[in-house]
C-alpha positions in Angstrom: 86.2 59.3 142.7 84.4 61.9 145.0 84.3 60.9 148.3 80.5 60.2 150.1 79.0 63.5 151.8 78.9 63.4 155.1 75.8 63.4 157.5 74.3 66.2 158.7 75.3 65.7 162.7 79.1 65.4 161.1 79.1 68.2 159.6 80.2 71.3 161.3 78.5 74.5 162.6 79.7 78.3 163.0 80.3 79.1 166.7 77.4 81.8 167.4 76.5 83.0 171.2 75.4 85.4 173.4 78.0 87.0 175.5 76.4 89.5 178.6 73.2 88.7 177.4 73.9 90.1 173.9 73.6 87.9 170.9 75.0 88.6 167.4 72.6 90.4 165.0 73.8 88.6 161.0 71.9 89.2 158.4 69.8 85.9 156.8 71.9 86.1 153.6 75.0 86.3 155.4 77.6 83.5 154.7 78.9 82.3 158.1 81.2 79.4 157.6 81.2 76.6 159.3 84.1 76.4 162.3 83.5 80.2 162.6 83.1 81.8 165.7 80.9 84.8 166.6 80.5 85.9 170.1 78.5 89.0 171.6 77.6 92.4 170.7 78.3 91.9 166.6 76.5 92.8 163.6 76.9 91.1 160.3 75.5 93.0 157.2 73.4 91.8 154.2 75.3 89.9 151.7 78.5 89.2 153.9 81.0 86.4 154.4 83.0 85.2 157.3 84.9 82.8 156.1 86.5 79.6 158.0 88.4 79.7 161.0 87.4 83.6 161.6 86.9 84.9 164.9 84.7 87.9 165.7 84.7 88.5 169.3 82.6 91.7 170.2 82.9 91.2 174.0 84.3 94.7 175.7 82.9 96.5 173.0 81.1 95.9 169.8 82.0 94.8 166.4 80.0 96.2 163.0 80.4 94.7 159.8 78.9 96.4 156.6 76.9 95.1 153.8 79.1 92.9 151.5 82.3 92.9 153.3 84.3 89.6 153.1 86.7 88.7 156.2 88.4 85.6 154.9 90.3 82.8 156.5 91.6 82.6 160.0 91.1 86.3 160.7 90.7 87.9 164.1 88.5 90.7 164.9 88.2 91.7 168.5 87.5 95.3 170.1 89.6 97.7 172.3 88.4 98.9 175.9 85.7 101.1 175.9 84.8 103.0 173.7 87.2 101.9 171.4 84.4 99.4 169.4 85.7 97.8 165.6 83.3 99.3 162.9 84.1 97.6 159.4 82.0 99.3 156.6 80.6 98.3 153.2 82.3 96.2 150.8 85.0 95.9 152.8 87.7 92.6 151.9 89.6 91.5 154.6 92.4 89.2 153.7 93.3 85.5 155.3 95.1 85.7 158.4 94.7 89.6 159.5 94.5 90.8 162.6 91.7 93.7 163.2 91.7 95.4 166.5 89.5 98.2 168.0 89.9 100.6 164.8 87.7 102.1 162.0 87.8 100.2 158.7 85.6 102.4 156.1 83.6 101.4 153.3 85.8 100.3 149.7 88.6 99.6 151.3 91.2 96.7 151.2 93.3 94.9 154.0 95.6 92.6 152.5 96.5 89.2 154.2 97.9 89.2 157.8 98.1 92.8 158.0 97.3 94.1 161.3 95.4 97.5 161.7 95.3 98.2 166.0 93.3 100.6 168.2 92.1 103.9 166.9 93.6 103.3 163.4 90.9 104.5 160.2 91.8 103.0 157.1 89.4 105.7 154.9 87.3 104.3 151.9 89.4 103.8 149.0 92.2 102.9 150.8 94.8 100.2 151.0 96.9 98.4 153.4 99.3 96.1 152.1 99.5 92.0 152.7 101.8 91.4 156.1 101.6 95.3 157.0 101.0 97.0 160.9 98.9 99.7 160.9 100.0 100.9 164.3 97.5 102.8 167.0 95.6 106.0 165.9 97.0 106.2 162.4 95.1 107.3 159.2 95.5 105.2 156.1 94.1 108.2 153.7 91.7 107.3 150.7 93.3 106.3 147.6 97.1 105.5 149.4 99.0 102.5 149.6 100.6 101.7 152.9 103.1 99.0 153.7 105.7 97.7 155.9 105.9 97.1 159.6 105.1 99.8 160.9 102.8 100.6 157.9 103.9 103.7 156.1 102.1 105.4 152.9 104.1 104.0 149.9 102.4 105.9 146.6 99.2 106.5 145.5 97.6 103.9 144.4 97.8 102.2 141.2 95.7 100.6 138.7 96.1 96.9 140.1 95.3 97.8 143.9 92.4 99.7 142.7 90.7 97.3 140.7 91.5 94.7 143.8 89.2 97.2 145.9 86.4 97.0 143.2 86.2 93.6 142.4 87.1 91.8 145.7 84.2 92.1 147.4 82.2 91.1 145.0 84.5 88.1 143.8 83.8 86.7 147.4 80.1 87.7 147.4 79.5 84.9 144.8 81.7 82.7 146.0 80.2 82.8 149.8 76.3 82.5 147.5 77.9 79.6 145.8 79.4 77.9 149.9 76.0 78.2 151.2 74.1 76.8 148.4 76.2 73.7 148.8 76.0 73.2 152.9 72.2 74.0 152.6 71.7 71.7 150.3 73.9 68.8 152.0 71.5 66.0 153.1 
């Protein structure tokens, strides 16, 4: 038996506000999940998710986030001192639990869950970084290498499986985030 929906004033809300007089900028089609918090100078692209429990905090700095990137599940993005902003491109998927810090994330590229990329890291397009892995500061995950470990190092080039994870990731959460907001916008 399915239990009842719940009313709208039970239902929970994303965390969104201004932070220095700077509110975040998300696209209308965005998915923004419900307990997720977004504070301050942040920009979320057309056709994005951030999923539940994430927390993009763009208060020393600002935070970017491309056109259909997915940054699932109890993720952290925050920023570095000045000018040390987080920019995450296009298409980007961000596994559950990572930990993004005041680096350079380019477009196609793949952070697996609670991998860590810190301050002044660039994980190139076509890139990446292996579930549980710490990208430590200022390093350069290359395009089309696997890194892993803790520190991160580059492992091989990449293979068929991780590549195909980088093409069809993002768009495997695109629908799903389409298919979440249908459901809370159409909750009574």
């Amino acid at each position: 038996m399915q239990a009842p929906v719940r009313a709208p004033e039970d239902i929970l809300v994303a965390l969104i506000f201004p932070f220095k007089g700077l509110l975040p900028n998300i696209a209308e089609d965005a998915f923004i999940a419900p307990n997720a918090t977004i504070v301050g100078d942040v920009t979320v692209g057309a056709g994005s998710s951030i999923w539940f429990g994430v927390v993009l905090r763009g208060d020393f700095n600002r935070i970017h986030v491309g056109i259909g990137s997915n940054i699932q599940d109890n993720s952290v993005v925050h920023v570095g001192d000045p000018p040390t902003d987080t920019f995450i491109g296009d298409n980007v998927l961000i596994g559950h639990l990572a930990m993004i810090h005041g680096c350079h994330i380019e477009s196609g590229s793949f952070i697996g869950m609670q991998a860590t990329v810190l301050d002044g890291a660039v994980v190139e397009s076509g890139a990446f970084v292996a579930a549980g892995s710490l990208v430590a500061p200022g390093k350069r995950v290359r395009s089309g290498e696997l890194w892993a470990g803790r520190p991160a190092r580059r492992v091989r080039a990449l293979g068929d499986q991780e590549q195909t994870m980088i093409r069809r990731g993002p768009s495997r959460y695109a629908e799903l985030a389409r298919m979440f907001k249908k459901d809370l916008s159409s909750s009574p």
